[in-house]
C-alpha positions as CSV (number, residue, x, y, z in Angstrom):
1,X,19.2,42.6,35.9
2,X,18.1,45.4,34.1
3,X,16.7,46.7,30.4
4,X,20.1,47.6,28.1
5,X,21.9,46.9,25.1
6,X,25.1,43.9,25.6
7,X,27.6,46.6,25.1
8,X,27.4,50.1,26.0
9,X,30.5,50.9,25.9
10,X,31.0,50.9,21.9
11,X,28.8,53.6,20.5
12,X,28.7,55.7,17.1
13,X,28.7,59.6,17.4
14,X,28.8,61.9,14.7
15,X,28.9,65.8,15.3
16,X,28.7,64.9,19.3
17,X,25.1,63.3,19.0
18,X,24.0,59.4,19.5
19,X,23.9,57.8,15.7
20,X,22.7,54.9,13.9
21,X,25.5,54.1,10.8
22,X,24.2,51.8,8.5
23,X,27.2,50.9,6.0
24,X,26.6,49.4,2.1
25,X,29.3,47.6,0.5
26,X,29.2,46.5,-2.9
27,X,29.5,43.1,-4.4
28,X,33.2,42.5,-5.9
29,X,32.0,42.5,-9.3
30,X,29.4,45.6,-9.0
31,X,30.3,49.3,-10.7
32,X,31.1,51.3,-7.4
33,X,29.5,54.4,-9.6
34,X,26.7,52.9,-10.2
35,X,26.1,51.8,-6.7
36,X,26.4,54.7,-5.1
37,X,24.3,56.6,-7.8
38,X,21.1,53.9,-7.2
39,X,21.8,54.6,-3.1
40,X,21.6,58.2,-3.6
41,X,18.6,57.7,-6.2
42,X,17.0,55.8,-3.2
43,X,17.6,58.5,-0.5
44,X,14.4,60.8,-0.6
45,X,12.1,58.1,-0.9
46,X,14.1,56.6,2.6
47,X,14.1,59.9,4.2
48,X,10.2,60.6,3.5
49,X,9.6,57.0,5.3
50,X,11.2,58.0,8.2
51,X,10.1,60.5,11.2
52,X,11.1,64.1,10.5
53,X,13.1,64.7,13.9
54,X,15.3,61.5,12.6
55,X,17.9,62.9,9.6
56,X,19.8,60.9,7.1
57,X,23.2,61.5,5.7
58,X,26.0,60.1,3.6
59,X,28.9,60.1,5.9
60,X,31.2,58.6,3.0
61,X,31.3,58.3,-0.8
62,X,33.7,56.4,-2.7
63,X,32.4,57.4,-6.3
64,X,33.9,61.0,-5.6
65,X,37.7,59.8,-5.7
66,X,36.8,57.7,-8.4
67,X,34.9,60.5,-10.4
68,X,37.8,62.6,-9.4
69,X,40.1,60.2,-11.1
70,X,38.2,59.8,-14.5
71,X,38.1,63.4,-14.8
72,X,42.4,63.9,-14.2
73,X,42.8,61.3,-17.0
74,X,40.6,62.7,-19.0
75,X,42.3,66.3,-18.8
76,X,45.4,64.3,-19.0
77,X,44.5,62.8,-22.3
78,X,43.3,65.7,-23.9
79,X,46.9,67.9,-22.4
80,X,49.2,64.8,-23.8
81,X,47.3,65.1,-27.1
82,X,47.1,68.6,-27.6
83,X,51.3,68.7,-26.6
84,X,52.1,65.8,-29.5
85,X,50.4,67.3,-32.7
86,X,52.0,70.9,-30.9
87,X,55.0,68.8,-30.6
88,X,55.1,67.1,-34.1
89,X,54.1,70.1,-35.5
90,X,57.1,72.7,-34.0
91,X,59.6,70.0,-35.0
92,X,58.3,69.3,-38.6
93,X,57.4,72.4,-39.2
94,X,54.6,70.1,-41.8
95,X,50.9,70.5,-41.5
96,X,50.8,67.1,-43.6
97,X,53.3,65.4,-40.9
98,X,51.2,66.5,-38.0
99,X,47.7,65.7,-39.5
100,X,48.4,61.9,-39.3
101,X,49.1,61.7,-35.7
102,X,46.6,64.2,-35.3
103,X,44.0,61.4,-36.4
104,X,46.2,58.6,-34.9
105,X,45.8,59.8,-31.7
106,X,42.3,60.1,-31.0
107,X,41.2,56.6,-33.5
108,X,43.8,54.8,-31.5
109,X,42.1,56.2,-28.2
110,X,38.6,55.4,-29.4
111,X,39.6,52.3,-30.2
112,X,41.0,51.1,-27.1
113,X,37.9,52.0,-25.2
114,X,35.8,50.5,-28.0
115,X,37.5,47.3,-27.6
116,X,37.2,47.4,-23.9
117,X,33.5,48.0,-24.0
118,X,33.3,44.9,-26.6
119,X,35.0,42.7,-24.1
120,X,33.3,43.9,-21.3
121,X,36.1,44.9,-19.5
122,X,35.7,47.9,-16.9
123,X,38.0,51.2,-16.6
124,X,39.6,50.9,-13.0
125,X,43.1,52.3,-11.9
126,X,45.2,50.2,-13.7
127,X,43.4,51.2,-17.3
128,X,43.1,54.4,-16.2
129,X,46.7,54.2,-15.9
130,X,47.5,52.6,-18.9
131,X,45.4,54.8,-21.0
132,X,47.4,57.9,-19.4
């Protein structure tokens, strides 16, 4: 007999030292974002609880892909309406003609997400998608 862990054969390393991973996973229905901001808001009180020669890092973040995405569709957006008043505009050679979608556009935009917010629906990858 003597003084061990039941397995000491499955370890966690990370850069070639001995580590401790402690993994959080959101509920189903929880805002990944919003998660990961309240963990990172939580950090510095953590670390300051804990000896010094002990550090604490982030080994993954899932809100960076997503923040990554929101920011492509927005650039998209603003590209695909900047390209059809250009567009309307070249082709109709009328600034009357290109002022309506001009305001179509953007309402029609606004709308959409102010409908989604009133039926408290949440922007993933498929309306991320669908708003593209």
């Amino acid at each position: 007999v003597y003084d061990s862990v039941e397995n000491d054969k499955i370890a966690t390393w990370m850069n070639d030292e001995r580590a401790i991973v402690l993994a959080i996973q959101k509920q189903p229905d929880a805002n990944t974002v919003a998660v990961v901001d309240a963990v990172l808001a939580k950090l510095p009180s953590l670390r300051a609880a804990i000896p010094p020669s002990v550090t604490m890092q982030v080994m993954m973040d899932r809100s960076v892909s997503i923040r990554q995405a929101v920011s492509d569709v927005e650039e998209t957006l603003l590209i695909a309406i900047g390209l059809v008043i250009l567009v309307i505009f070249l082709f109709l050679r009328s600034a009357s003609a290109t002022f309506i979608p001009a305001l179509a556009v953007p309402i029609s935009l606004f709308g959409t997400c102010a409908a989604m917010y009133a039926l408290d629906y949440s922007i993933n990858n498929m309306t991320l998608l669908a708003l593209t």
